[in-house]
ChimeraX commands (.cxc) that place a marker at each C-alpha (Angstrom):
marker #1 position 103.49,-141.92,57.63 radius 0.5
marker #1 position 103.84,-140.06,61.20 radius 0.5
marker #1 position 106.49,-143.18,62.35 radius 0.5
marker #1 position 108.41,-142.62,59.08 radius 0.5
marker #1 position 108.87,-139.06,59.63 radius 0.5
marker #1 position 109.79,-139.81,63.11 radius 0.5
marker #1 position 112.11,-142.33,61.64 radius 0.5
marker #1 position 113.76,-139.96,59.64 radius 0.5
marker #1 position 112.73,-142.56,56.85 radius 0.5
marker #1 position 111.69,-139.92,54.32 radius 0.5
marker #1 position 111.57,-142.06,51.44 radius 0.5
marker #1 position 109.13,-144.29,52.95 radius 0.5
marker #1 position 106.68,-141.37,54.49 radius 0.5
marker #1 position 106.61,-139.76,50.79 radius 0.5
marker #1 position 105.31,-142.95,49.24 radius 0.5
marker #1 position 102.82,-143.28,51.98 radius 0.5
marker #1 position 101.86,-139.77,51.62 radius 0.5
marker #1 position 101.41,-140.46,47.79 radius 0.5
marker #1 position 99.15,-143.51,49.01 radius 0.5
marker #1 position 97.27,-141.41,51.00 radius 0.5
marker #1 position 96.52,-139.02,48.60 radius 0.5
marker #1 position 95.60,-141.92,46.56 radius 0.5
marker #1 position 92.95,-142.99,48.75 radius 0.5
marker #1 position 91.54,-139.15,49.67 radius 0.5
marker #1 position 90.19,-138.84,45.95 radius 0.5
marker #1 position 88.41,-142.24,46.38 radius 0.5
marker #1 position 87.01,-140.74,50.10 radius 0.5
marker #1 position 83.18,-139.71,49.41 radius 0.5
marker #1 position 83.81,-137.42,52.53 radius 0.5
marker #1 position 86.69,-135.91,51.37 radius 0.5
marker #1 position 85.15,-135.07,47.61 radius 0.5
marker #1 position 81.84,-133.81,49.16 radius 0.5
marker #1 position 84.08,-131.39,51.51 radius 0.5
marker #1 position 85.93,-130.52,48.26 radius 0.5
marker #1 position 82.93,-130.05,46.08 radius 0.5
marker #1 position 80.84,-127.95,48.56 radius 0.5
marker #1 position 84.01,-125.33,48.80 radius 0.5
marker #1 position 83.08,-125.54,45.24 radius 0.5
marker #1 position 80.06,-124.91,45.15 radius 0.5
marker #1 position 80.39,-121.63,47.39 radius 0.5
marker #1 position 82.98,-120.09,45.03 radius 0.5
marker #1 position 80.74,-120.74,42.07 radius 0.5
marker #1 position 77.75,-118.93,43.40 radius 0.5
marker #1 position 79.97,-116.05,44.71 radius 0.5
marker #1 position 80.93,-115.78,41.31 radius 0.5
marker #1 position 77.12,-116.38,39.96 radius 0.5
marker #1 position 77.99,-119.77,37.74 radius 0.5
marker #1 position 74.61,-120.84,38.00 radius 0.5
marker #1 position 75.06,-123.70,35.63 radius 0.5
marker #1 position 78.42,-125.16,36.87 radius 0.5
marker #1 position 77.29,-124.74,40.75 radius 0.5
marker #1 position 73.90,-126.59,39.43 radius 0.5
marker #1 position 76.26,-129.56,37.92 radius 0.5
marker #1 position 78.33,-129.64,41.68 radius 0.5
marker #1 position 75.42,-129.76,43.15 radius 0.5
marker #1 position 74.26,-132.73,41.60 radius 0.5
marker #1 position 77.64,-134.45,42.41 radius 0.5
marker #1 position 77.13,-133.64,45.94 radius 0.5
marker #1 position 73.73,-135.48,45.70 radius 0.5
marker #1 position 75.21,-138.58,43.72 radius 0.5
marker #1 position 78.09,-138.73,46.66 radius 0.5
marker #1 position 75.34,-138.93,49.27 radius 0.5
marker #1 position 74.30,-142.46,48.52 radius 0.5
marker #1 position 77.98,-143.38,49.50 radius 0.5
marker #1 position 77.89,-141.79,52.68 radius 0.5
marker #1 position 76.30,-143.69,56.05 radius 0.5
marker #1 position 75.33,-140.33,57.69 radius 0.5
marker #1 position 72.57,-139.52,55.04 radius 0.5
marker #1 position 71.47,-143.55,55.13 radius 0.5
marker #1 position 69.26,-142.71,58.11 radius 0.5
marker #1 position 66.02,-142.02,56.86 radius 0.5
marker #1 position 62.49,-143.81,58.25 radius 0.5
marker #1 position 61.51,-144.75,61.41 radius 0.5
marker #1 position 63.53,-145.61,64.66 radius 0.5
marker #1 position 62.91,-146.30,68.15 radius 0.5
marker #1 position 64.41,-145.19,71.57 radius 0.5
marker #1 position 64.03,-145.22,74.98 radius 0.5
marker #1 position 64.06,-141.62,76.85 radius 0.5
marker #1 position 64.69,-141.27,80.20 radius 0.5
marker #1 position 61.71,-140.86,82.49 radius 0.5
marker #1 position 59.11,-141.12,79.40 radius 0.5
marker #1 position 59.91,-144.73,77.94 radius 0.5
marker #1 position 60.37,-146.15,74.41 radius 0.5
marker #1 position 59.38,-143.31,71.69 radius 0.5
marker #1 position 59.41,-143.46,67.86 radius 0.5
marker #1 position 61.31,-140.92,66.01 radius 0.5
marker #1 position 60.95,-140.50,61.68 radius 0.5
marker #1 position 64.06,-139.48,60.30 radius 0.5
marker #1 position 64.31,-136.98,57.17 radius 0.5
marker #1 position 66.58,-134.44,55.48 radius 0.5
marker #1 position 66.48,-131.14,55.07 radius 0.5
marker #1 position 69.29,-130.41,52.57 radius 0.5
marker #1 position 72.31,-131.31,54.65 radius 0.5
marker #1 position 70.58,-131.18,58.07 radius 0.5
marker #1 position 69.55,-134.76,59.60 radius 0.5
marker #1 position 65.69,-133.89,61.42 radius 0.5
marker #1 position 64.36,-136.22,63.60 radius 0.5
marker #1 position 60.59,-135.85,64.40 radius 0.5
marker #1 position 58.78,-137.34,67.12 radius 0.5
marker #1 position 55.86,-139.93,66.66 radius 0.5
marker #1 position 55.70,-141.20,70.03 radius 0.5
marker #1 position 55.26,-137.98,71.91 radius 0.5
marker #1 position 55.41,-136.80,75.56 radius 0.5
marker #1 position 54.64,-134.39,78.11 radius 0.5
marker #1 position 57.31,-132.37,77.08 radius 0.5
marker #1 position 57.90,-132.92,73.36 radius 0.5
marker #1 position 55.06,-134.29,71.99 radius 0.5
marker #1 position 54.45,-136.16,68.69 radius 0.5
marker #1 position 55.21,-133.82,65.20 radius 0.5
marker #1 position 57.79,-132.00,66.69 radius 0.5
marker #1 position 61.51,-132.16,66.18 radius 0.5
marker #1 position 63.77,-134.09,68.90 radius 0.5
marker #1 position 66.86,-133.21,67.18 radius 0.5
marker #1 position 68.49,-132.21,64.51 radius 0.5
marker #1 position 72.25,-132.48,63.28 radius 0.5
marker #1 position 74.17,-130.54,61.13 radius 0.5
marker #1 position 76.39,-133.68,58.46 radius 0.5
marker #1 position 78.45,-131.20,56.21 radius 0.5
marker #1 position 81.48,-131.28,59.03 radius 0.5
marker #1 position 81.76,-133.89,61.18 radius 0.5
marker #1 position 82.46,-133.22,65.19 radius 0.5
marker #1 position 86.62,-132.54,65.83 radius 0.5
marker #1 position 87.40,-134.33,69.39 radius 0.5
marker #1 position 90.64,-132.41,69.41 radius 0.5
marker #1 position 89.14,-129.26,68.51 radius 0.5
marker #1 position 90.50,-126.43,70.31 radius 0.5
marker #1 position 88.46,-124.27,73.15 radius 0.5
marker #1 position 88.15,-121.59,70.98 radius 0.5
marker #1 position 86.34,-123.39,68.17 radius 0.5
marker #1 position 83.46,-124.75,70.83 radius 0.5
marker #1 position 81.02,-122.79,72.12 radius 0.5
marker #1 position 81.99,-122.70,76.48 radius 0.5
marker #1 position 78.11,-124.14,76.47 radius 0.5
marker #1 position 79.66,-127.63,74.84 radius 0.5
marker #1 position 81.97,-128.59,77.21 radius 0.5
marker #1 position 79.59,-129.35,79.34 radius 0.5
marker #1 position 78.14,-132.95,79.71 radius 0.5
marker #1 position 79.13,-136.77,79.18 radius 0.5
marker #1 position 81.88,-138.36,76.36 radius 0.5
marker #1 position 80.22,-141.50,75.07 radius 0.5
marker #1 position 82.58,-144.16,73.94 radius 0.5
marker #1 position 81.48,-146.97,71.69 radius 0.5
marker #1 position 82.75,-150.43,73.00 radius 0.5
marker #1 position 83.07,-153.25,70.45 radius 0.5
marker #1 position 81.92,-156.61,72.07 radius 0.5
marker #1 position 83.29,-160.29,71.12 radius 0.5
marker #1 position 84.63,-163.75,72.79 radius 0.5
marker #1 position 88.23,-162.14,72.57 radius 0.5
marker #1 position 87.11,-158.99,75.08 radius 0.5
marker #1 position 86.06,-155.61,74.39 radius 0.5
marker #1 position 87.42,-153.35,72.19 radius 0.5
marker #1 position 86.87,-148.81,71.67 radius 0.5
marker #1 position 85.90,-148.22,68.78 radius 0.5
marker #1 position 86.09,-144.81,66.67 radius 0.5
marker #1 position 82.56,-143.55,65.72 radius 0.5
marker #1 position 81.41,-140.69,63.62 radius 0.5
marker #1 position 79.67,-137.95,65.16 radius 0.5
marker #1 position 78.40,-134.21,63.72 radius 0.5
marker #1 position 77.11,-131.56,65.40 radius 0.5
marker #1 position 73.69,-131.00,66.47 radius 0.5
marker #1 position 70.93,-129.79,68.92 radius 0.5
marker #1 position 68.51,-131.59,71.19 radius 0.5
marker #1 position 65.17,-130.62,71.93 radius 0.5
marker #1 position 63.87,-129.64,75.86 radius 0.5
marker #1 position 60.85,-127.94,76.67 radius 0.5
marker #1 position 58.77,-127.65,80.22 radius 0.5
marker #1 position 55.37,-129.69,80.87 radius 0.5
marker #1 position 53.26,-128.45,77.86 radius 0.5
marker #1 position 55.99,-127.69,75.04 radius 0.5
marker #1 position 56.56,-124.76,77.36 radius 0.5
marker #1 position 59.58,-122.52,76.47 radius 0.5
marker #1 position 60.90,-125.30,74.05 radius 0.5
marker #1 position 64.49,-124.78,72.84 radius 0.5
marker #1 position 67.36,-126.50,71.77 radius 0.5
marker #1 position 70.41,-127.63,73.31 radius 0.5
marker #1 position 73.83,-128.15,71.77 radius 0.5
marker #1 position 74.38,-132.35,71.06 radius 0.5
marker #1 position 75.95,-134.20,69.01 radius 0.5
marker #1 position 75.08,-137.32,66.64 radius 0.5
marker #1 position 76.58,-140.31,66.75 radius 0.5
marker #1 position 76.71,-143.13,64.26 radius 0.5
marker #1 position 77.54,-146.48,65.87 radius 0.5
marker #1 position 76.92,-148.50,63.08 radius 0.5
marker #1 position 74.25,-149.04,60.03 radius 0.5
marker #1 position 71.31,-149.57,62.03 radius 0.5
marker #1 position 72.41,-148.08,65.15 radius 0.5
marker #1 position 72.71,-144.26,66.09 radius 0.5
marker #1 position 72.83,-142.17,69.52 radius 0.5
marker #1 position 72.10,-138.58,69.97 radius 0.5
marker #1 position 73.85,-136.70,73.16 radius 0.5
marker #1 position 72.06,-134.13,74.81 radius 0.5
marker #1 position 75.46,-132.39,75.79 radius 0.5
marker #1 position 74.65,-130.40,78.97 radius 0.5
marker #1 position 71.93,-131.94,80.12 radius 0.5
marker #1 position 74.38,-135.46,80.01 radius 0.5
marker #1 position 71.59,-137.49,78.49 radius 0.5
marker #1 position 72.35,-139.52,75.92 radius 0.5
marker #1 position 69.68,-141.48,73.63 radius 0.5
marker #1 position 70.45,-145.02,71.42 radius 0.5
marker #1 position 68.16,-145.55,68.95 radius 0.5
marker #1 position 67.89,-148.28,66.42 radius 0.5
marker #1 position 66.13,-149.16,63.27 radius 0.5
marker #1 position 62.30,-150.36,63.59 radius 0.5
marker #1 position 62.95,-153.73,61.34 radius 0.5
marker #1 position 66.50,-154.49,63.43 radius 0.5
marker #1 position 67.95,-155.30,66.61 radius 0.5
marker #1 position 70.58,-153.35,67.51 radius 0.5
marker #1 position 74.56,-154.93,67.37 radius 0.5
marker #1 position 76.68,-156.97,69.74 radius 0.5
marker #1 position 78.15,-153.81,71.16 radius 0.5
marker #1 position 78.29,-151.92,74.44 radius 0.5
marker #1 position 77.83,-147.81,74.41 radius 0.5
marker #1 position 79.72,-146.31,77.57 radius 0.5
marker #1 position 78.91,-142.63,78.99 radius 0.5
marker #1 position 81.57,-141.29,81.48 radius 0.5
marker #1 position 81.61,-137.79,83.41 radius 0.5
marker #1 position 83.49,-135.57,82.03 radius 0.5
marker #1 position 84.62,-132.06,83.78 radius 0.5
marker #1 position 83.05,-129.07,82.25 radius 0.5
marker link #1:1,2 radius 0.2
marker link #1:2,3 radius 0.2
marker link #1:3,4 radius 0.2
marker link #1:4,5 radius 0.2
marker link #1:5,6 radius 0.2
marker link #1:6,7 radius 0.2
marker link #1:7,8 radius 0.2
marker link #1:8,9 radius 0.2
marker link #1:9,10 radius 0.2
marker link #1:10,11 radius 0.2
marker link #1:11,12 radius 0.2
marker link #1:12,13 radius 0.2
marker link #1:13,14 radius 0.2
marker link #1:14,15 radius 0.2
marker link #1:15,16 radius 0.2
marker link #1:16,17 radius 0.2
marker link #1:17,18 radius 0.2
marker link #1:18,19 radius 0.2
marker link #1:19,20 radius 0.2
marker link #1:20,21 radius 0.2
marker link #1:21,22 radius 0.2
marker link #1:22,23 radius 0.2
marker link #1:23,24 radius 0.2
marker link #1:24,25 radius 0.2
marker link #1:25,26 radius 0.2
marker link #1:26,27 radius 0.2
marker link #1:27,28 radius 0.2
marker link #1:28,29 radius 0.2
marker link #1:29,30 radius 0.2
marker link #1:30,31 radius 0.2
marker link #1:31,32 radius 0.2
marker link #1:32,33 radius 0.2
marker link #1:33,34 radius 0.2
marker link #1:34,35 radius 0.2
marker link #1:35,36 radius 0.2
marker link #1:36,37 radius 0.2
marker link #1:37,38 radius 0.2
marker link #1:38,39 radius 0.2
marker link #1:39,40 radius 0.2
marker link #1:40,41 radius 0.2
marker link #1:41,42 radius 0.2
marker link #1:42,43 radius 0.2
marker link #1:43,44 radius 0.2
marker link #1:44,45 radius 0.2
marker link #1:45,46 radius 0.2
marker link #1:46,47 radius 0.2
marker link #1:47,48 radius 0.2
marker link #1:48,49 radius 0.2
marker link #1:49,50 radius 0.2
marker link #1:50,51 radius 0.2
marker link #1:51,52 radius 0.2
marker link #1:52,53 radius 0.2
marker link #1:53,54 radius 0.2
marker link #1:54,55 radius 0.2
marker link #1:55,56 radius 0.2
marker link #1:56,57 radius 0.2
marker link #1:57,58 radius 0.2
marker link #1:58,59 radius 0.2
marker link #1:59,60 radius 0.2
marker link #1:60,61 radius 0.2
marker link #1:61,62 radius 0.2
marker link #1:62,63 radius 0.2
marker link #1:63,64 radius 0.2
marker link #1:64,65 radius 0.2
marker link #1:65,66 radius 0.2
marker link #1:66,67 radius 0.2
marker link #1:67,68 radius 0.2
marker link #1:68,69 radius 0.2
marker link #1:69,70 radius 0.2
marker link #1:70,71 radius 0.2
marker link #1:71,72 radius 0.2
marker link #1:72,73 radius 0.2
marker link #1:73,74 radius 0.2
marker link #1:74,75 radius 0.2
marker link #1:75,76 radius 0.2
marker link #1:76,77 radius 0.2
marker link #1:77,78 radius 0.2
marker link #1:78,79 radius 0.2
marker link #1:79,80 radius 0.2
marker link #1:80,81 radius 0.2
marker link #1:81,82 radius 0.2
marker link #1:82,83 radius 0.2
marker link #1:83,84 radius 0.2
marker link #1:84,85 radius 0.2
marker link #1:85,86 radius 0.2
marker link #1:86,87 radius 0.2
marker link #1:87,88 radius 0.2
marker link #1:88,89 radius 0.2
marker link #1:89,90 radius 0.2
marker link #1:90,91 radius 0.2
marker link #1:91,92 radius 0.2
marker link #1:92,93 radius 0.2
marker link #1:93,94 radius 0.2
marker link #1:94,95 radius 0.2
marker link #1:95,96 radius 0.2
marker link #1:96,97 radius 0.2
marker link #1:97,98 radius 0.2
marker link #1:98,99 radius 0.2
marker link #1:99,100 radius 0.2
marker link #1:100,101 radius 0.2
marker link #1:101,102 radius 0.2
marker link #1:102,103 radius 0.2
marker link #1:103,104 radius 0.2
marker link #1:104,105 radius 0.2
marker link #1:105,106 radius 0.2
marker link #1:106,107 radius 0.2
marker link #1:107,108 radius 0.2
marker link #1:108,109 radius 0.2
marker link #1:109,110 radius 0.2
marker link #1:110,111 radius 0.2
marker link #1:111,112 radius 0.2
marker link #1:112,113 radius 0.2
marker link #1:113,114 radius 0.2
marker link #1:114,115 radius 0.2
marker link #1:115,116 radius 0.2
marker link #1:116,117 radius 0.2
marker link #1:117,118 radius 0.2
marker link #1:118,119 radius 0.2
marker link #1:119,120 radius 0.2
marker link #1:120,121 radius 0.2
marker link #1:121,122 radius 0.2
marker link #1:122,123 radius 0.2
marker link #1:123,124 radius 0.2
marker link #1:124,125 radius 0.2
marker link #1:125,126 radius 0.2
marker link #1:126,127 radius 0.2
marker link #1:127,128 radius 0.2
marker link #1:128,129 radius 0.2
marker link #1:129,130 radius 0.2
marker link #1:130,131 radius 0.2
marker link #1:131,132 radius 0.2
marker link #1:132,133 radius 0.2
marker link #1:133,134 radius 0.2
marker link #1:134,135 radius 0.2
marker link #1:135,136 radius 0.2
marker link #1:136,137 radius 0.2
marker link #1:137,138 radius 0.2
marker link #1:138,139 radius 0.2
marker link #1:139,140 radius 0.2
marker link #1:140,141 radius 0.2
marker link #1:141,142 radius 0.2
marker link #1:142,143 radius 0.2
marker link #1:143,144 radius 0.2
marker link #1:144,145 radius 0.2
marker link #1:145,146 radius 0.2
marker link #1:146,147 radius 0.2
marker link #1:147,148 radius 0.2
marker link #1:148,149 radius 0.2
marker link #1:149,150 radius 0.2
marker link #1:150,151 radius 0.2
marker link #1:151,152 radius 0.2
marker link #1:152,153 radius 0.2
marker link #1:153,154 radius 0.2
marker link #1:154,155 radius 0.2
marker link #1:155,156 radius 0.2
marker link #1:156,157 radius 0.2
marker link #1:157,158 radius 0.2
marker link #1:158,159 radius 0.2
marker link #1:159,160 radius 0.2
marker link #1:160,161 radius 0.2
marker link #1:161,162 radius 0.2
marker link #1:162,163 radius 0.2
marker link #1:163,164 radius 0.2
marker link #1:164,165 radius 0.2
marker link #1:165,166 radius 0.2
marker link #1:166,167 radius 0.2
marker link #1:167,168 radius 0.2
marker link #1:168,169 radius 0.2
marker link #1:169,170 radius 0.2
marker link #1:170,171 radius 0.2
marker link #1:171,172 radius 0.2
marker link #1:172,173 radius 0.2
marker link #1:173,174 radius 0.2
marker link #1:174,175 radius 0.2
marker link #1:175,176 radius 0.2
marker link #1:176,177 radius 0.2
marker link #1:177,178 radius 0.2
marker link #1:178,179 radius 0.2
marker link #1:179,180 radius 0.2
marker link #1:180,181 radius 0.2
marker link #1:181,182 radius 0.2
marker link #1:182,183 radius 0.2
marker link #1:183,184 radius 0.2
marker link #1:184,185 radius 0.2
marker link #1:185,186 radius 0.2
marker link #1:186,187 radius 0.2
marker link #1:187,188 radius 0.2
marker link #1:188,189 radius 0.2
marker link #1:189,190 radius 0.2
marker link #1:190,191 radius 0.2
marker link #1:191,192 radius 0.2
marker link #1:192,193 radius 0.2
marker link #1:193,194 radius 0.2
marker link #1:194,195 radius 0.2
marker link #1:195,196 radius 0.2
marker link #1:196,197 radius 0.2
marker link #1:197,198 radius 0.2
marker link #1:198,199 radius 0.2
marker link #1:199,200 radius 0.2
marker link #1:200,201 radius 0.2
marker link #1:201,202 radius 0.2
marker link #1:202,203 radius 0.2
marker link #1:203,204 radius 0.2
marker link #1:204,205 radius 0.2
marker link #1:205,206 radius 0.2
marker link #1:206,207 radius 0.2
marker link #1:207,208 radius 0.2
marker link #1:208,209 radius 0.2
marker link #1:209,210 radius 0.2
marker link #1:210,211 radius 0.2
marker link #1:211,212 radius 0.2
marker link #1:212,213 radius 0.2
marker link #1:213,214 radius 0.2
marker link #1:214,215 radius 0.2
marker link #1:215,216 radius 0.2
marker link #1:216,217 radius 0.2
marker link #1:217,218 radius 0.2
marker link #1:218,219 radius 0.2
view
């Protein structure tokens, strides 16, 4: 649609625009953003029953979405503590994953990160919609592997926060990170400023034929 408007070919960029339209309303992304704008103008307005019935489309929408397809158990290696198990559950719209394998640092029943799925992360967002703190750290590109040669491929990722703590669970906190999705059994979580960056994949599968990249980036 972009080339046709470049083209001048305004005929052809409104039926693609049409098309596109088309294919928003069938997006479960796009009618989850749409119903949770919704939702917050119905309980502004205190219509209790008709934000209860959005609701409950926003909950039907979620089995067609990968990002809230995560649940159970998934392994990892950390750097400088080994493999570790993490169990994955939700929290309304917030992805929690809780340590089973634990550490000197984070040990087992406590969160190692959590991510935030209602917007997903904007790599062209402007400097004044990230926090100065973010810019900070690696960019991890996903690299699609096959007998042709290797390919980049677009991943989604959401915003989150990674756990750190001192010897002990000492002066735990979190760190700004995001989530990555790399494919159905396969996810990564970035710890953003500390540049460490996690791949973890499903207990029952190997991971995919694919490589995952992490390059310096200036803060």
């Amino acid at each position: 649609m972009q080339s046709a408007v470049e083209e001048q070919d305004f005929a052809a960029a409104a039926t693609l625009r049409d098309q596109l339209s088309d294919l928003r309303q069938k997006d479960p992304a796009f009618l989850a953003s749409n119903l949770r704008e919704r939702l917050e103008v119905l309980v502004r307005r205190e219509s209790y029953g008709e934000a209860a019935t959005t609701r409950d489309q926003l909950l039907v929408l979620r089995r067609f979405q990968p990002q809230y397809q995560l649940a159970g158990l998934w392994k990892g290696v950390y750097p400088n503590h080994g493999e570790a198990t993490v169990k994955i559950h939700y929290e309304g719209d917030t992805l929690v994953a809780v340590k089973m394998t634990g550490d000197e640092h984070v040990p087992a029943g406590e969160t190692t990160f959590r991510a935030d799925l209602t917007t997903p992360w904007q790599e062209g967002a402007s400097v004044e919609e990230i926090d100065e703190e973010e810019l900070v750290g690696v960019r991890v590109e996903v690299v699609s592997v096959g007998s042709d040669g290797s390919e980049q491929r677009e991943v989604e990722r959401y915003h989150g926060e990674g756990r750190v703590a001192a010897r002990g669970f000492q002066h735990a906190h979190y760190v700004p990170g995001q989530l990555i999705l790399v494919e159905p059994d396969t996810i990564g979580f970035l710890w953003q400023q500390m540049g460490i960056f996690v791949v973890f994949n499903r207990e029952q599968d190997g991971p995919g034929e694919m490589m995952i990249e992490q390059r310096a980036v200036d803060a």
